[in-house]
N, C-alpha and C positions, 0 to 999 in steps of 0.2 A: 562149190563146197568141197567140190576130191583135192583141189589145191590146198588149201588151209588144211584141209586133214592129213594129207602128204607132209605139210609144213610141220604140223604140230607130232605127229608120228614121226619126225625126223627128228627135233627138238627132243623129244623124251629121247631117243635114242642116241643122241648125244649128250646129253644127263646122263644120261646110263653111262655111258662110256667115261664121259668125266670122273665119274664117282668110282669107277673102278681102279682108275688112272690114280684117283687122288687115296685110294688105300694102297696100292699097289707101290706109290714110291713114298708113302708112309712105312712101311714094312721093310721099305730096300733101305731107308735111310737108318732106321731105329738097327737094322743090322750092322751099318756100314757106322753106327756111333757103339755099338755095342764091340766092335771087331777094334776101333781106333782104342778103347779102353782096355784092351788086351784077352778081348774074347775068341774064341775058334770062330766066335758064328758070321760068316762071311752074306755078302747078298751073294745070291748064284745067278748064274746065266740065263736059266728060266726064270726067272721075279725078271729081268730086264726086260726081257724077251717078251711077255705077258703084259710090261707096263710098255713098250713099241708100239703092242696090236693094240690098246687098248687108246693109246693116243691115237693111232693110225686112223681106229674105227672114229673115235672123234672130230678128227681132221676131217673125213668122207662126211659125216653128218655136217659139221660146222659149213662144210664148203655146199654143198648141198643144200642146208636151209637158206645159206646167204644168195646162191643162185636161184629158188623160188621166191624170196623177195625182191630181188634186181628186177626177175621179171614182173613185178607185180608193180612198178614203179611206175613212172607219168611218163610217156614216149617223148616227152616236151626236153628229158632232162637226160644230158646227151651222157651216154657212160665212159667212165674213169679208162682215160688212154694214156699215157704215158709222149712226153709230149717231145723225148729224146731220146737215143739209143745208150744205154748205160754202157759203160768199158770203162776200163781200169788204166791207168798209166803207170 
């Protein structure tokens, strides 16, 4: 049971983060259309900076829940490897 509640307390808290992320470049955009129509009002450095940590913290949760359910998989089902070394030409 402390996994699924890990799981699902991880879940909310990348909700959370989501939802901040998604007002956060709601506000930078409505700036950055309000400044193209000839306003002073710019987005600043902090609104970007605030919507980074905010994805950041979502990123940690997302990778985080997706790694409590990998482990909660069937040991039968062999996990995702990469089947060649990528590089560029």
């Amino acid at each position: 049971m402390e996994k699924k509640d890990a799981l699902f307390k991880s879940l909310i808290e990348l909700k959370s983060a989501h939802e901040k992320a998604s007002k956060l470049i709601a506000e930078i955009t409505v700036n950055a259309a309000k400044a193209a129509k000839g306003s002073d009002t710019l987005p600043s450095a902090s609104q970007l900076r605030h919507y980074k940590e905010a994805i950041a913290i979502a990123r940690f949760h997302a990778s985080r829940a997706e790694t409590m359910l990998v482990g909660e998989m069937s040991p039968s089902i062999p996990p995702e490897t990469p089947s060649r070394s990528t590089y560029l030409q």
